[in-house]
GUVO-579633 format. One record per residue (C-alpha): residue in three letters; x, y, z. Coordinates in steps of 0.001 Angstrom, whole numbers, padded with zeros to 6 digits. Layout:
BEGIN
- ALA, X, Y, Z;
...
REM end
This chain:
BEGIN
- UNK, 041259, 024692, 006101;
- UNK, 040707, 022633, 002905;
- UNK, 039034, 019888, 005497;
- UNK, 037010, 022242, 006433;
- UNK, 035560, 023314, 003163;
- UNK, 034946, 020223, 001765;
- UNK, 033325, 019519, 005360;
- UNK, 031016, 022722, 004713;
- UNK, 030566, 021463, 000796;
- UNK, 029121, 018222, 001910;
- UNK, 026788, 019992, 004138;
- UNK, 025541, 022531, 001500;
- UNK, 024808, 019304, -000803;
- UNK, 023352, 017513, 001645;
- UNK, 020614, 021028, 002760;
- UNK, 020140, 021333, -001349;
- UNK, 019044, 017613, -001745;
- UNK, 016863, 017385, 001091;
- UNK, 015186, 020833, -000427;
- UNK, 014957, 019164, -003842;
- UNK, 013060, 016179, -001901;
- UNK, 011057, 018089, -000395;
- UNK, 010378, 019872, -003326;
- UNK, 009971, 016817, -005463;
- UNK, 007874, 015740, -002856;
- UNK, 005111, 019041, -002808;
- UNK, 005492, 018736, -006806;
- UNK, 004208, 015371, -006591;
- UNK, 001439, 016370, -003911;
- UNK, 000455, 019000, -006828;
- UNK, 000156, 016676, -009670;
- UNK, -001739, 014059, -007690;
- UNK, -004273, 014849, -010871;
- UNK, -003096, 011653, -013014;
- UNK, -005166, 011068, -015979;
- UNK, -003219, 007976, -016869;
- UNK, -006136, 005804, -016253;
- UNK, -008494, 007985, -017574;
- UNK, -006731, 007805, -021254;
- UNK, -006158, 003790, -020434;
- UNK, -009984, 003742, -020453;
- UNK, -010526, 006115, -023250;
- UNK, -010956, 004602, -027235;
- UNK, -011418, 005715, -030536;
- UNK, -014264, 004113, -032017;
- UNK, -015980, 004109, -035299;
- UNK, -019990, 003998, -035059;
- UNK, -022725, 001787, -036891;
- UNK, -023489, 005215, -038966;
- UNK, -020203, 005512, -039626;
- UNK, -018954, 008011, -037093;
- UNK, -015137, 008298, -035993;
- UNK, -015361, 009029, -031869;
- UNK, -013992, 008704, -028419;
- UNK, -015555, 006989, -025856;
- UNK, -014724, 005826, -021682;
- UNK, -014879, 002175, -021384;
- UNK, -017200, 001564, -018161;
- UNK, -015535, -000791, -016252;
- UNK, -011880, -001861, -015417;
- UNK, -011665, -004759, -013417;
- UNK, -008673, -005979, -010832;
- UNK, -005817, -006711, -011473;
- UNK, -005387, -006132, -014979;
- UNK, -007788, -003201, -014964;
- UNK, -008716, -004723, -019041;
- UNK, -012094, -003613, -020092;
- UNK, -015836, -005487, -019365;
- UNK, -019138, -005485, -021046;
- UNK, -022527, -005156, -019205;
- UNK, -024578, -007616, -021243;
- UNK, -027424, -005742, -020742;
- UNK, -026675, -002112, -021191;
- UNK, -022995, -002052, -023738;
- UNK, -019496, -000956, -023191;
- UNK, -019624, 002585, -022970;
- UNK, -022265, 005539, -021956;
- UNK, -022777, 008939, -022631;
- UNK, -023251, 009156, -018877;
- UNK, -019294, 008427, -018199;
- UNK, -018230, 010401, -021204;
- UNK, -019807, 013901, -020547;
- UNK, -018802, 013189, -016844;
- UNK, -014887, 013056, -018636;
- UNK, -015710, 015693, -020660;
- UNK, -016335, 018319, -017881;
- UNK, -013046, 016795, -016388;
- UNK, -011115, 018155, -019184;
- UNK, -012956, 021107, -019259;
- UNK, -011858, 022181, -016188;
- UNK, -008333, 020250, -016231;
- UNK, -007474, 022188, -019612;
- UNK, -008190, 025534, -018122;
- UNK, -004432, 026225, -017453;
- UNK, -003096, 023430, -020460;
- UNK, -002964, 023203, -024156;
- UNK, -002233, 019614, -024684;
- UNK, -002992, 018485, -028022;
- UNK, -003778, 014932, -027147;
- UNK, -006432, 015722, -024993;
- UNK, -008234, 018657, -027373;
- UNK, -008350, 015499, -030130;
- UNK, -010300, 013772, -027117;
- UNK, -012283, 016537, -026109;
- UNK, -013717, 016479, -029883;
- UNK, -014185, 013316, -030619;
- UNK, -016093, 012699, -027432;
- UNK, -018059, 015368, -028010;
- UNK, -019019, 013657, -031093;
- UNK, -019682, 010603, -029437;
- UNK, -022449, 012736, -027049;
- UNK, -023548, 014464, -030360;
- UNK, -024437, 010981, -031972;
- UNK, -026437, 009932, -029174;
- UNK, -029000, 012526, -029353;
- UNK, -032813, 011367, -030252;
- UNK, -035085, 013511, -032330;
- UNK, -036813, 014483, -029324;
- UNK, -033778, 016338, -027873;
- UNK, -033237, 013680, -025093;
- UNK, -029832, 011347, -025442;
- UNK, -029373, 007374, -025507;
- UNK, -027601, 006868, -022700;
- UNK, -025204, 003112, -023790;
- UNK, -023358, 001969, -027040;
- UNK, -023409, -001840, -027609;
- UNK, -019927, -003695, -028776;
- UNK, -021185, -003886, -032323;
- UNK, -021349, -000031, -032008;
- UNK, -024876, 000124, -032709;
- UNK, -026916, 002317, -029920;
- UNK, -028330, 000784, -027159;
- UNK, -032322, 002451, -027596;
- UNK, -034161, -000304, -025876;
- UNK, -033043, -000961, -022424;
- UNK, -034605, 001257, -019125;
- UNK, -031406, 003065, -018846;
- UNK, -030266, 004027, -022118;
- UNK, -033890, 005328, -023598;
- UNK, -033507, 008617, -024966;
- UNK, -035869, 010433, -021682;
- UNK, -035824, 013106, -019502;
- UNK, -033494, 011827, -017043;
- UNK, -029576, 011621, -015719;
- UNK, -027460, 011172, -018886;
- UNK, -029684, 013714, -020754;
- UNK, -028789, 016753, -017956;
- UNK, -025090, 015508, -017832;
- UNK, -025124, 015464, -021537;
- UNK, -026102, 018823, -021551;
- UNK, -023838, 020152, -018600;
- UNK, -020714, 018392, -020548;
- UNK, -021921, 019906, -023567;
- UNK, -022246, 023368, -022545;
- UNK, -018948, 023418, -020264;
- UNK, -017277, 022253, -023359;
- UNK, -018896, 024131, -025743;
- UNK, -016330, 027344, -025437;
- UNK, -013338, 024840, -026192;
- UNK, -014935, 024193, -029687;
- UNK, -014252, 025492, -032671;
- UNK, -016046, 025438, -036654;
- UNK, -018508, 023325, -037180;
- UNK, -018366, 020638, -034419;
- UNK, -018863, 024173, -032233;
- UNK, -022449, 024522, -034133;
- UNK, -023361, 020898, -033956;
- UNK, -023126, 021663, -030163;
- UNK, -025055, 024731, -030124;
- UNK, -027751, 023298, -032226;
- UNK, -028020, 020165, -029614;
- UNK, -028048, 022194, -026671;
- UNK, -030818, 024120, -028073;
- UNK, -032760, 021557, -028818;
- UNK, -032716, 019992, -025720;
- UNK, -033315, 023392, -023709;
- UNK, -036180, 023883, -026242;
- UNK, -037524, 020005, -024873;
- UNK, -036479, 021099, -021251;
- UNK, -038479, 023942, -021370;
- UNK, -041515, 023036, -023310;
- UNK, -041692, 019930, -020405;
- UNK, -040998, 022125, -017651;
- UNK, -041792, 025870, -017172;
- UNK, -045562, 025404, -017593;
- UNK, -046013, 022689, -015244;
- UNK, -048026, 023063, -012215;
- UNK, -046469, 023493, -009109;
- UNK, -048421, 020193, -007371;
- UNK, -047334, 018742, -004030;
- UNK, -047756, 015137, -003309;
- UNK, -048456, 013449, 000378;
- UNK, -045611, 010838, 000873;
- UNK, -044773, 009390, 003813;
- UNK, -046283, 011762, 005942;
- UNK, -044047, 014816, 004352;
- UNK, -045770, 017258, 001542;
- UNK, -043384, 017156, -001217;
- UNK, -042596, 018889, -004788;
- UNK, -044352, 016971, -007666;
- UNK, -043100, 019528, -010852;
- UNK, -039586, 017827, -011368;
- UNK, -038003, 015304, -013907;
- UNK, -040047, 012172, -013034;
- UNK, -041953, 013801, -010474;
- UNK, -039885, 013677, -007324;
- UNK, -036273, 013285, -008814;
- UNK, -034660, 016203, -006999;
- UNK, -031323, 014709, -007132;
- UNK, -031421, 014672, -011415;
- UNK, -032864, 018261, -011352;
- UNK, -029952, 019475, -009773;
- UNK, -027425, 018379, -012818;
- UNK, -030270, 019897, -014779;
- UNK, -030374, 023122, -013010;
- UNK, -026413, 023253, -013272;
- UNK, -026925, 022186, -016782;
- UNK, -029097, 025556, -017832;
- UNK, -027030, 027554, -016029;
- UNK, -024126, 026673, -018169;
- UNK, -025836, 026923, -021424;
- UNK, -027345, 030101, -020115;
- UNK, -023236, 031410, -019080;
- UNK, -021757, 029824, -022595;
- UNK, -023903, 029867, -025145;
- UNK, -027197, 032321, -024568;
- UNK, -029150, 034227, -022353;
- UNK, -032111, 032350, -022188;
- UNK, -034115, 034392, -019512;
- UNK, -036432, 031541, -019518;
- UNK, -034101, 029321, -017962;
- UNK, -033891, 031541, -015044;
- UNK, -037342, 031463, -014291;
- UNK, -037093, 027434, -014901;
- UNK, -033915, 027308, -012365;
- UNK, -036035, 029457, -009728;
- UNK, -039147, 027191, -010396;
- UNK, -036907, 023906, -009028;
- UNK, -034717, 025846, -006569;
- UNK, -037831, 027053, -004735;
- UNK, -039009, 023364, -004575;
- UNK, -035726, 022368, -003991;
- UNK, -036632, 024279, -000484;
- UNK, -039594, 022396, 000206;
- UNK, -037574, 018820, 000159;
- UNK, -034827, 020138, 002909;
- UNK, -035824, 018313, 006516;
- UNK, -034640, 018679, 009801;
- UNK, -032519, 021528, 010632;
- UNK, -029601, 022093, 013441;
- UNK, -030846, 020677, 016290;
- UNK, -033320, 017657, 014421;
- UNK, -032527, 015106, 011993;
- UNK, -031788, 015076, 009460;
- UNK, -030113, 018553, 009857;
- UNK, -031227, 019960, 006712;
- UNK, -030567, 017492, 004454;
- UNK, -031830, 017860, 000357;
- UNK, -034002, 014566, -000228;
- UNK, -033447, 012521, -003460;
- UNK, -036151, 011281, -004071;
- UNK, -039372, 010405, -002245;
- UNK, -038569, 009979, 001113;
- UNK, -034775, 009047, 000224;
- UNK, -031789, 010876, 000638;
- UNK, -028571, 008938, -000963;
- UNK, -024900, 009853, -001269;
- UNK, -024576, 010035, -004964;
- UNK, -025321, 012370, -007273;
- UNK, -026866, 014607, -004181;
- UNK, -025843, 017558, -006250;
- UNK, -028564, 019939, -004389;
- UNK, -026705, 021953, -001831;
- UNK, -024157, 023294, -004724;
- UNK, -027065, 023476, -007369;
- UNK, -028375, 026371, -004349;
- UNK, -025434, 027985, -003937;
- UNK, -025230, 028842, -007943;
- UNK, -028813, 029396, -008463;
- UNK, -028659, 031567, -005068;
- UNK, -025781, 033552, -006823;
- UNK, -027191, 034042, -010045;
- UNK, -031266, 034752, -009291;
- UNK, -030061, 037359, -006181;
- UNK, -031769, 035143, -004028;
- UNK, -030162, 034655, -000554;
- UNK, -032881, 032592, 000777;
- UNK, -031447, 029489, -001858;
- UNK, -027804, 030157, -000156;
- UNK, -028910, 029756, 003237;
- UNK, -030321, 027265, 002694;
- UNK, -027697, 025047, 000721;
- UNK, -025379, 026788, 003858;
- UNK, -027871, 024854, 006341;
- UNK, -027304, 021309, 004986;
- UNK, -023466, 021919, 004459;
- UNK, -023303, 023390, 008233;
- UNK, -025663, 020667, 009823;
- UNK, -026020, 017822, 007597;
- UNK, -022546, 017329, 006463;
- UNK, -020879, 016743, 009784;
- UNK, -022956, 014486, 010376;
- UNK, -021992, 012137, 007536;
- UNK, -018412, 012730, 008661;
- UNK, -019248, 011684, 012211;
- UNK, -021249, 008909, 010868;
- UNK, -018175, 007538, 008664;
- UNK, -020285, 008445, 005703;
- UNK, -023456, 006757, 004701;
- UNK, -024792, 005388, 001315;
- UNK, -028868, 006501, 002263;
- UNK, -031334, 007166, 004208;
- UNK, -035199, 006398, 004602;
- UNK, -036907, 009050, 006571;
- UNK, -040805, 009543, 007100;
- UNK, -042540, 011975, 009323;
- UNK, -045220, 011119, 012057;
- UNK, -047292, 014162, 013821;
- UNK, -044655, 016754, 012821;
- UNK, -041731, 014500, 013656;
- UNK, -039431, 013217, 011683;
- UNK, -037302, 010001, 012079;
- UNK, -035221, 007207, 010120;
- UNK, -036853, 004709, 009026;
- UNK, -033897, 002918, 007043;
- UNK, -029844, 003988, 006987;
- UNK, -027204, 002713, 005498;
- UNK, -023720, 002898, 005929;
- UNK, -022473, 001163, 002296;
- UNK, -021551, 000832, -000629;
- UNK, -019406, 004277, -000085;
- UNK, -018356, 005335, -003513;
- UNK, -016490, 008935, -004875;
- UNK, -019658, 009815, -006675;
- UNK, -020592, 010202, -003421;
- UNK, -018223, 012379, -002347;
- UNK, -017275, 014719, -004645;
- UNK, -021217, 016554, -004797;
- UNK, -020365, 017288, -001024;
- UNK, -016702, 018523, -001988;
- UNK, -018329, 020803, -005246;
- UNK, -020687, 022266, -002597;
- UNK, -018121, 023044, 000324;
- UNK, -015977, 024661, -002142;
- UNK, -019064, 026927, -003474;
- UNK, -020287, 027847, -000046;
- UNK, -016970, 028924, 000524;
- UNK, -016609, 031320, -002393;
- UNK, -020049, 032463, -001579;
- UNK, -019097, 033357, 001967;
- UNK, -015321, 033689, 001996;
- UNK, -015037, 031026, 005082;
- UNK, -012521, 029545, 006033;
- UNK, -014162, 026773, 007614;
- UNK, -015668, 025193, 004206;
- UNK, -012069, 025029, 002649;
- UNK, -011331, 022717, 005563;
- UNK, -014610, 020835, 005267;
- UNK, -013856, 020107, 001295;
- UNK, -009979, 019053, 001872;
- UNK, -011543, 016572, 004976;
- UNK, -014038, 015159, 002612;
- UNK, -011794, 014933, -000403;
- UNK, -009588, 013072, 002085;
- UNK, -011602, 009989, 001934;
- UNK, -009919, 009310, -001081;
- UNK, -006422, 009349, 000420;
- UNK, -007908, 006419, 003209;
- UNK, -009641, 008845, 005720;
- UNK, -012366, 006964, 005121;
- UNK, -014171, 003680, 007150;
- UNK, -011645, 000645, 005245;
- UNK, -008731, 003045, 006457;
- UNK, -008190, 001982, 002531;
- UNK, -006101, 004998, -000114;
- UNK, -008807, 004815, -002665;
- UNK, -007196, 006869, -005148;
- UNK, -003747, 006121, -006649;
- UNK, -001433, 009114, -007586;
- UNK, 000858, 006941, -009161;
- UNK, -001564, 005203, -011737;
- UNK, -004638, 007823, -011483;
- UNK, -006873, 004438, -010643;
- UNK, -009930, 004881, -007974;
- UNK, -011257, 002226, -006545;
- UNK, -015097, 001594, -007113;
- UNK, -016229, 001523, -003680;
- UNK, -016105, 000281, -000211;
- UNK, -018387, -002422, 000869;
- UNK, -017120, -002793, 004685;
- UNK, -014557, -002041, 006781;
- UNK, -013024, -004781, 005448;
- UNK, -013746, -005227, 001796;
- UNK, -012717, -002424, -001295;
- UNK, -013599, -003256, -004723;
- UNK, -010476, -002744, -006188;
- UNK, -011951, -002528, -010130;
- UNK, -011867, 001057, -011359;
- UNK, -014181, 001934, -014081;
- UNK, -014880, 004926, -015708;
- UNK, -017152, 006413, -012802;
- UNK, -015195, 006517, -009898;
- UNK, -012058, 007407, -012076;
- UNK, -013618, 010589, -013000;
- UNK, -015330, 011402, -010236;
- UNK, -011826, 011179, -007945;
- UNK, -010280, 013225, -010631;
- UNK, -013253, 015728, -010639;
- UNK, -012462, 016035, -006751;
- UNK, -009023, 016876, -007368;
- UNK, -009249, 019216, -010025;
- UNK, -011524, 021131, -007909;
- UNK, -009531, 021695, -005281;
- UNK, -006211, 021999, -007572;
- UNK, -008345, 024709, -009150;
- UNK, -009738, 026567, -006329;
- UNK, -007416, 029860, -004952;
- UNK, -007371, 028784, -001434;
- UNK, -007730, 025359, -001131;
- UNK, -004508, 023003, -000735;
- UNK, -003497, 019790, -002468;
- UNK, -001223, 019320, 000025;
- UNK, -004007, 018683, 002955;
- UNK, -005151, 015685, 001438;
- UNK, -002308, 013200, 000188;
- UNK, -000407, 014106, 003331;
REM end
């Protein structure tokens, strides 16, 4: 009898420590959201003008992952750091960690100190701390890091408190007062461009992929700090040309796809589908879901099939389109995660099913479903690989870019009601 219970007492061990494996396994499936690299790239800086904030160092090179300086642009960007700052805004949503609310404010400063009296923001900070106000991608302009400077800033903005609160009020007015004094009273002009008629009333032109952070932008200000009705009339004016750049549809390439810019459609940043989806929701206007729902039904498998692709060049002859350039790399997670934002839109604008399991295969590149057959994102150290440049070469650096952008696609999905962690890292 006693051989016999100690028989049975092995077994009941032995059932409760394979359930606290598996256990310890799903727990570690559900905190696959590891900003350890994240804070290893974050620093506390003091500026030429004498300003105490935190910044993302760029880039992190292999093996050491220690910090490098792009000789012509600086160390750190307000690009990266409003991309880390609506990270934390979402990653703090259910978290009250005192570590990361000191980084939250000081990198807000950082943003803050990079604004220009004309509203726009310098985009890089030089070694010596001074601003980096001369070189094409860090002039203070209507262009990427201004409309993710004020998407970070407004997403933030509720997190804030006294008077670093009102410094970020006043600079997201200012540059919605810039925004709008550029924007709402331009003409609606086409242009003729390689055989296609396309919108001419956005930043630059034809930079549809930029007005998309933009339109997100506004509609965050407008959610978090004030009703500007103006903005919806401003979101409407680039949704509706938004329309006019979609090409193809089911049956003809490219299957509804959002161009860039021009005649180019590229993997990162293509922000357009989920910009629809939340300017469908908030104007009333089903025609902008449907049509965000067309490129994620059509244009996304395709990719998938396709192994993802880095661009394409299309141009239209006699009412048919064609490709007149693709390519299948560099594949990077700033490609990916627009594509993941969007599924996971579509699907709480539709309740189906069948966009939950579109995000979680995307978002599986990351985990090696992807051409290298390569786990791009670490659990274990929070790193992300920069990119894939074959089959059978990964950059193995991780800078501030893909770091945040992996982490962006996690948080997502950790955040989302019906989508599963587990169906990724499997």
């Amino acid at each position: 009898m006693k051989q016999i219970r100690n028989i049975m007492f092995i077994l009941i061990i032995a059932a409760l420590s394979l359930f606290a494996c598996e256990n310890q396994d799903r727990d570690n499936v559900h905190n696959l959201v590891n900003i350890d690299h994240l804070k290893h790239l974050y620093t506390e800086v003091t500026l030429e003008n004498g300003n105490e904030v935190g910044v993302i160092n760029i880039y992190s090179e292999y093996p050491d992952y220690t910090y490098t300086i792009e000789p012509n642009e600086g160390f750190s960007c307000v690009d990266d750091v409003a991309r880390a700052l609506v990270f934390l805004s979402a990653y703090t949503k259910n978290s009250n960690d005192p570590e990361i609310e000191i980084m939250i404010d000081k990198m807000t400063g950082f943003i803050l100190s990079m604004q220009a009296e004309n509203g726009y923001f310098y985009n890089f900070l030089w070694g010596d701390m001074s601003i980096n106000k001369t070189y094409k991608t860090s002039l203070a302009e209507p262009n990427w890091w201004s409309w993710r400077a004020l998407w970070a800033l407004s997403e933030i903005y509720p997190k804030l408190n006294g008077n670093l609160a009102e410094r970020t009020k006043s600079a997201t007015e200012q540059i919605i007062e810039t925004v709008k004094n550029k924007y709402l009273d331009l003409p609606k002009n086409t242009i003729l461009f390689e055989g296609m008629t396309l919108p001419n009333w956005f930043p630059s032109g034809t930079a549809y992929d930029q007005s998309a952070i933009l339109m997100i932008g506004m509609e965050s200000y407008y959610n978090n700090i004030k009703k500007d009705t103006a903005l919806i009339e401003l979101i409407e004016k680039f949704a509706e040309g938004l329309l006019l750049t979609q090409k193809g549809d089911r049956n003809n390439f490219p299957y509804g796809a959002y161009l860039s810019w021009n005649n180019l459609w590229h993997a990162y940043g293509n922000m357009q589908a989920y910009a629809m989806l939340r300017a469908g929701k908030l104007l009333g206007r089903d025609d902008f879901i449907e049509s965000a729902l067309s490129e994620i039904n059509h244009f996304y498998p395709y990719l998938i099939n396709a192994g993802y692709l880095h661009h394409i060049y299309i141009k239209e002859t006699d009412g048919q389109i064609y490709e007149a350039e693709k390519r299948m790399y560099p594949q990077i997670a700033y490609g990916i995660r627009p594509t993941v934002y969007a599924c996971l839109e579509a699907y709480n604008v539709t309740g189906e099913r069948k966009y939950i399991d579109m995000a979680q295969q995307l978002a599986s590149w990351l985990a090696g479903n992807n051409p290298a057959g390569q786990q791009m994102y670490d659990p274990e150290t929070g790193r992300c690989f920069d990119g894939i440049g074959s089959e059978n070469e990964v950059n193995k650096n991780s800078g501030a870019e893909s770091t945040i952008e992996a982490l962006l696609i996690l948080q997502a999905i950790k955040n989302h009601p019906v989508a599963d962690m587990n169906n990724i890292y499997e």
